[in-house]
C-alpha positions as CSV (number, residue, x, y, z in Angstrom):
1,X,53.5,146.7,55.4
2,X,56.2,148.8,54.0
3,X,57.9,151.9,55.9
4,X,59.2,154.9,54.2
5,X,61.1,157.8,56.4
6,X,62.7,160.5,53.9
7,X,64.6,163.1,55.5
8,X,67.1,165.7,54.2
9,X,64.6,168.6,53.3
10,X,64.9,172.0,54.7
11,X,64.9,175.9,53.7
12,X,67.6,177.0,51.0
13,X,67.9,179.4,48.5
14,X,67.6,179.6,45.1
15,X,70.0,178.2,43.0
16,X,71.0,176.0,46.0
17,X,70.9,172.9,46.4
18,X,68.9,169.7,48.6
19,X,69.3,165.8,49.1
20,X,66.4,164.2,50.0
21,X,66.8,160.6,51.0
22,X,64.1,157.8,51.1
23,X,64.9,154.9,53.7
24,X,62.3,152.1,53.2
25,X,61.7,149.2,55.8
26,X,61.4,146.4,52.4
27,X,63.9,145.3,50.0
28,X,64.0,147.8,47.1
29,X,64.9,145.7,44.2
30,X,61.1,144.3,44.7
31,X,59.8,147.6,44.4
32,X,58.1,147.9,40.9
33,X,57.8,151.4,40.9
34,X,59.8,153.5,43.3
35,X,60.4,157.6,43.6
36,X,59.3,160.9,44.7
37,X,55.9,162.9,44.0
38,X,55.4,166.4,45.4
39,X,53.0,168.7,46.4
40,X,53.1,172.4,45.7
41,X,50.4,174.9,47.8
42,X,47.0,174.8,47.2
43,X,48.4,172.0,43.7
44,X,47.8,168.2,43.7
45,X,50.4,166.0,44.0
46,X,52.4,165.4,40.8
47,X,55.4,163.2,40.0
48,X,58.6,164.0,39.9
49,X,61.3,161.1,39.5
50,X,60.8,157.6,39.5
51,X,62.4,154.0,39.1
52,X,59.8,152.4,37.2
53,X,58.9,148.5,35.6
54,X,62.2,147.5,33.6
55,X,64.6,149.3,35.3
56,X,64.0,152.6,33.5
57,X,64.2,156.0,35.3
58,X,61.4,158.7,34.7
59,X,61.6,162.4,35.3
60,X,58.8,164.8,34.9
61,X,59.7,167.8,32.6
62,X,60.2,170.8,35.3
63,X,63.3,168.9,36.7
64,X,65.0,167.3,33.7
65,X,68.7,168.5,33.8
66,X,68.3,169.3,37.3
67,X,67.2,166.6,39.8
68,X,69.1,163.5,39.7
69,X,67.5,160.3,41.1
70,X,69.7,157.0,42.2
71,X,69.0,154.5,44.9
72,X,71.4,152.3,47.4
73,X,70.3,148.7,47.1
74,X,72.9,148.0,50.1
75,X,71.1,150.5,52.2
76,X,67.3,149.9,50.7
77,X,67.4,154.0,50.1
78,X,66.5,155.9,47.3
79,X,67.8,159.9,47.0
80,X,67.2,162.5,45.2
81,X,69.8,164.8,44.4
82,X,68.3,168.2,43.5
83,X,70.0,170.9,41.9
84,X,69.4,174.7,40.5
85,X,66.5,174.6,43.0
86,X,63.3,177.5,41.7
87,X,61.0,179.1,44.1
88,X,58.8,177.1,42.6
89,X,60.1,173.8,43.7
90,X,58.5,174.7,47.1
91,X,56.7,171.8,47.9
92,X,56.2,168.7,50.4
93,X,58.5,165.5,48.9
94,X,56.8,162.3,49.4
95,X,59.0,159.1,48.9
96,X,56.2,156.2,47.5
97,X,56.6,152.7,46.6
98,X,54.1,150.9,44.2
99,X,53.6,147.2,44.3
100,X,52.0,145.8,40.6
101,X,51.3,142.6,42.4
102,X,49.5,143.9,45.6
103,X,48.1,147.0,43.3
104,X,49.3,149.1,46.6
105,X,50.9,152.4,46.5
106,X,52.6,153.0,50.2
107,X,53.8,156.9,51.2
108,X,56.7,158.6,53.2
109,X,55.5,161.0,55.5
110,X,57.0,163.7,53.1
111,X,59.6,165.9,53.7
112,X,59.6,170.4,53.3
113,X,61.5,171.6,50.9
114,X,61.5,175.7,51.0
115,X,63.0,177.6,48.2
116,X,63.4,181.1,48.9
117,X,65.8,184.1,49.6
């Protein structure tokens, strides 16, 4: 069983700026596939940074240049540094960790992010 606590969302306006960190309970260097989804109102969830297989970093096209991902192997965290915040980036922010050889995705309880004036 793997724990996931994010923290570091919150209101702020736009143009402003959030941290959102990702504190898991395993190793994180034996994460396959580590990063942050989100979930707009009334939209699924969609992807939005990620460590993936191979050590390569994935962003999803409506945050390139703006959100920064990185992790803290020290501290088994992963952050995600997000700038130029939109109204639009108004969303819950879900930390998940896939495992390739248990085929097991495990969630953060998600953290609010509010972008507005």
């Amino acid at each position: 069983q793997v724990q996931l606590v994010e923290s570091g969302g919150g209101l702020v306006q736009p143009g402003g700026s959030l941290r959102l960190s990702c504190a898991a309970s395993a190793n994180i260097v034996s994460i396959e596939n580590l990063g942050w989804y989100r979930q707009r109102p009334g939209k699924q969830r969609e992807l939005v940074a990620a460590f993936t297989s191979g050590g390569r970093i994935q962003y999803t096209e409506f945050v390139k240049g703006r959100f920064t991902i990185s992790r803290d192997v020290a501290k088994n965290t992963v952050y995600l540094q997000m700038n130029s915040l939109k109204p639009e980036d108004t969303a819950v922010y879900y930390c998940y960790a896939y495992f390739t050889t248990l085929a097991r995705t495990y969630w953060g309880q998600g953290t609010q992010v509010t972008v507005s004036s």
